[in-house]
N, C-alpha and C positions, 0 to 999 in steps of 0.2 A: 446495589441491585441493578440499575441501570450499565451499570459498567458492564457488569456479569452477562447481560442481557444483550450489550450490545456485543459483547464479543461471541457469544453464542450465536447470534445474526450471522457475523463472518463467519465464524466456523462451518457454520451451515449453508453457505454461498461458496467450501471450498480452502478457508482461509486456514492453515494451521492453528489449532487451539491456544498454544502457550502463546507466539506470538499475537495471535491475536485478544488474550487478555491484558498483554505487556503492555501492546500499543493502546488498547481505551484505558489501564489507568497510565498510562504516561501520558494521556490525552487530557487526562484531567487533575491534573498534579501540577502543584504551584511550580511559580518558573525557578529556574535552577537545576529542575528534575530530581529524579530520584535516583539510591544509592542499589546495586545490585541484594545489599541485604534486605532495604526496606522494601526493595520491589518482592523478593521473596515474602515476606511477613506479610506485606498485604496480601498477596494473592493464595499466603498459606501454602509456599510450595520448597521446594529445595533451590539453592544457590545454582546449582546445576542446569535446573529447568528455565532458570531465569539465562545465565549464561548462554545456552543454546540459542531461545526464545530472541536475546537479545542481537545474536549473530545474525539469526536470519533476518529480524527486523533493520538491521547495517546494511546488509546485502543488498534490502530495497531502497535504501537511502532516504531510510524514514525515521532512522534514530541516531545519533551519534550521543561519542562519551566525552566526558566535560573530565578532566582531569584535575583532580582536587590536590594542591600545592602544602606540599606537606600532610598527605595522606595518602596510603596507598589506593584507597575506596575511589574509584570514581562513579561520577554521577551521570545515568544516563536520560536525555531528553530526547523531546521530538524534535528533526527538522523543520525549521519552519518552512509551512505550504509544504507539509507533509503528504496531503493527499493529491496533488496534483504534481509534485517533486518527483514520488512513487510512479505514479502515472506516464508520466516523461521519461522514467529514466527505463521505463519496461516499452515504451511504443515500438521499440524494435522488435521486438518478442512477436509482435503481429506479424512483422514482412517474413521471419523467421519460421514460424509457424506459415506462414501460406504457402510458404516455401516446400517447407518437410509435406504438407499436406500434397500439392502438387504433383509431389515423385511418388507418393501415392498412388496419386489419380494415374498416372505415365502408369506405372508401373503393373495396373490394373487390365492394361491391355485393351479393354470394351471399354469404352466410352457412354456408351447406351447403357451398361449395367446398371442395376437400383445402386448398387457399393458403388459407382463411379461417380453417379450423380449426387449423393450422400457427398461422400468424399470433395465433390465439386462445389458444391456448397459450403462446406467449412471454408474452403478454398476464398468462396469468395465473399465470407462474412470476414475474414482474416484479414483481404485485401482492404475492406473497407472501411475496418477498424484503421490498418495502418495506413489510411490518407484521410478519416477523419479523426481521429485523438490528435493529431496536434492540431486540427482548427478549432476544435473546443476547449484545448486546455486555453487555445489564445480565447477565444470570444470570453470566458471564463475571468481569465485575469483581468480583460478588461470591465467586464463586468464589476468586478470587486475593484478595479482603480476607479471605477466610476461611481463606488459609492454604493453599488444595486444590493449590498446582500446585507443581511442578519450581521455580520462580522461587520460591515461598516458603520451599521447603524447604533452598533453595541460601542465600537471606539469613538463614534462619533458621541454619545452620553456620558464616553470616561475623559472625553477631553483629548483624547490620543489624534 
């Protein structure tokens, strides 16, 4: 229920549905990962949706496939530091988008318009995403080498 629950959060923040239930149970499925048939059976769906699902979840460099040695089945997992791996590997997306936004704004001719100043603003939440997402993903990692998060304090109790 919580899985379901949580992928319905993404979904509704935007995130595609299939992949996003793929990624919260591949977020909580023992390590080794899971096999494209079991991923279907748990989620109750076709091999097909799971294959797609699983494509786009590659694309973000949030899942990769474990090839099982003498089976054709392989097994797919999450990267590890999947959620800040994702993050890093999309930050260009910002300057990219600021960009596209921009020729917009040019292209709008009035700069005074309400669409120019709209438009200017995406502009320069864009910018500001792509010169701050990599100093947080750093403050971040160092946070967790330092010990500071929930994930530290959990391997720090397994002994890890």
């Amino acid at each position: 229920m919580a899985v379901e629950k949580s992928a319905a959060t993404l979904t509704a923040a935007g995130f595609p549905k299939m992949p996003a239930r793929l990624l919260m149970t591949l977020l909580v499925a023992q390590p080794g990962g899971l096999t494209a048939a079991e991923l279907a059976q748990s989620l109750g769906v076709s091999a097909a949706a799971v294959s797609g699902g699983v494509r786009y979840l590659q694309t973000l460099g949030a899942v990769h496939r474990i090839a099982q040695h003498g089976s054709r089945r392989d097994r797919y997992e999450l990267v590890e530091d999947t959620w800040f791996t994702a993050s890093l590997k999309n930050s260009p997306l910002y300057g990219t988008l600021a960009g596209l936004a921009e020729a917009v704004h040019d292209a709008l001719g009035d700069p005074g318009s309400e669409a120019a100043v709209r438009v200017q603003d995406m502009v320069d939440f864009y910018r500001f995403l792509e010169v701050r997402m990599p100093q947080l993903l750093e403050e971040w990692e160092g946070q967790r080498a330092a010990g500071g998060t929930r994930r530290a304090a959990s391997e720090a109790e397994l002994g890890r």
